[in-house]
C-alpha positions in Angstrom: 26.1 -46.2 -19.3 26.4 -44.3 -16.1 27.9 -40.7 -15.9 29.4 -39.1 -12.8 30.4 -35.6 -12.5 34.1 -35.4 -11.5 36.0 -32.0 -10.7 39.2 -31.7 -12.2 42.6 -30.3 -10.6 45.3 -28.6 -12.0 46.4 -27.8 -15.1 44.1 -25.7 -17.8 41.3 -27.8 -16.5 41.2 -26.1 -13.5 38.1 -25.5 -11.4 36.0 -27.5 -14.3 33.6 -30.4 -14.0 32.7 -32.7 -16.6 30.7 -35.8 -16.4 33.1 -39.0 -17.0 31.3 -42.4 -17.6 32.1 -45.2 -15.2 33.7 -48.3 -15.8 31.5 -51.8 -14.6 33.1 -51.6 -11.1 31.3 -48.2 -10.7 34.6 -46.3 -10.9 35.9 -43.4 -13.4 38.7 -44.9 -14.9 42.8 -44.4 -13.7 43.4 -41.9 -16.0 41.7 -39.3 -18.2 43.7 -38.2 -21.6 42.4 -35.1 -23.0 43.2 -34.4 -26.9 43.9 -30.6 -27.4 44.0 -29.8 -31.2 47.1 -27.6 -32.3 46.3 -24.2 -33.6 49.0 -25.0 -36.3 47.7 -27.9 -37.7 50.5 -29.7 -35.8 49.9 -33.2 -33.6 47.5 -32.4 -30.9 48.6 -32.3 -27.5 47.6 -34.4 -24.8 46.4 -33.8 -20.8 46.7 -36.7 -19.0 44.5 -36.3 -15.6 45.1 -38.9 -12.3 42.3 -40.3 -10.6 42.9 -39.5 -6.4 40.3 -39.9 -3.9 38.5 -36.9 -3.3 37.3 -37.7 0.3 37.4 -40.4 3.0 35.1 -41.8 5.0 35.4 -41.0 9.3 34.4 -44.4 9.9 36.1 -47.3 8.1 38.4 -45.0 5.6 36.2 -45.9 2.3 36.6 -43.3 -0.5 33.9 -41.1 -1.1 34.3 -39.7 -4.0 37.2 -39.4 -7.1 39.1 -36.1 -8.2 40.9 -36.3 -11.7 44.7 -34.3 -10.2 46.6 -32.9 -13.2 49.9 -34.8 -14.3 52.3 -32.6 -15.8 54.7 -35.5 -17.0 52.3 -37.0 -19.0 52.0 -40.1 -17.9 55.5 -41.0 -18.3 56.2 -42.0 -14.9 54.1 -44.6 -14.8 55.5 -46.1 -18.4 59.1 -45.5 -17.0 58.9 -48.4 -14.5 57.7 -46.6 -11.9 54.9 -49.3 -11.4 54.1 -52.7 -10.5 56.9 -54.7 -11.7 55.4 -58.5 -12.6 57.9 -61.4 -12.3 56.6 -62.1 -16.0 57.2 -58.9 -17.5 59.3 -58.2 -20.6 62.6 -56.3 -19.3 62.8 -52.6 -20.6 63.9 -52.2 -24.1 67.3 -50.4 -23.1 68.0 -53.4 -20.8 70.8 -55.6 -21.6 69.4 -58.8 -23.9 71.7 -61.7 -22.0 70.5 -62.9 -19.1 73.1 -62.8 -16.2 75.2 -66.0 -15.3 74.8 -67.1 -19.3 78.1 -66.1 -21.1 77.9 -64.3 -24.7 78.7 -66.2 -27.9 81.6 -63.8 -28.5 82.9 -65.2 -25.0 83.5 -69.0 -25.9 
């Protein structure tokens, strides 16, 4: 597997760079979790790092390089619906169950 040294931003990893294997494509993946045991014996705790693009190219704009940026929400932004929303996606699970138009059984 191939290896690329990415710096990381933010966050206690700070200023560090580790070497983060790529994915077929050639690319580290979108995000990096990092477990961090608890001192207590507790659940560990978990760093979730964004992939950004370090550079761009003067040229035609291509990326030159990734950056891991730290993401102090944890990644619950992006599991909040703050993504792609797919025409075939499941509705949230604090949505309302009945479809809109359709009357309820307690209605007839």
């Amino acid at each position: 597997m191939k290896s690329q040294d990415i710096p990381f931003e933010g966050g206690p990893m700070d200023g560090r760079v580790l070497p983060v294997l790529l994915g077929p494509t050639g690319h580290p993946p979108k995000t990096y979790r990092i477990p961090v045991p608890d001192a207590h014996g507790g659940p560990p705790t978990v760093l979730v790092y964004r992939r950004v693009p370090r550079t761009h190219s003067k040229r035609m704009g291509l990326v030159q390089g990734w950056k891991y940026t730290f993401d102090a929400e944890g990644g619950k932004a992006a599991r909040g619906g703050a993504g792609i929303r797919w025409p075939w996606s499941r509705p949230a699970a604090g949505a309302d169950a009945t479809s809109p138009g359709k009357p309820d059984d307690t209605d007839g």
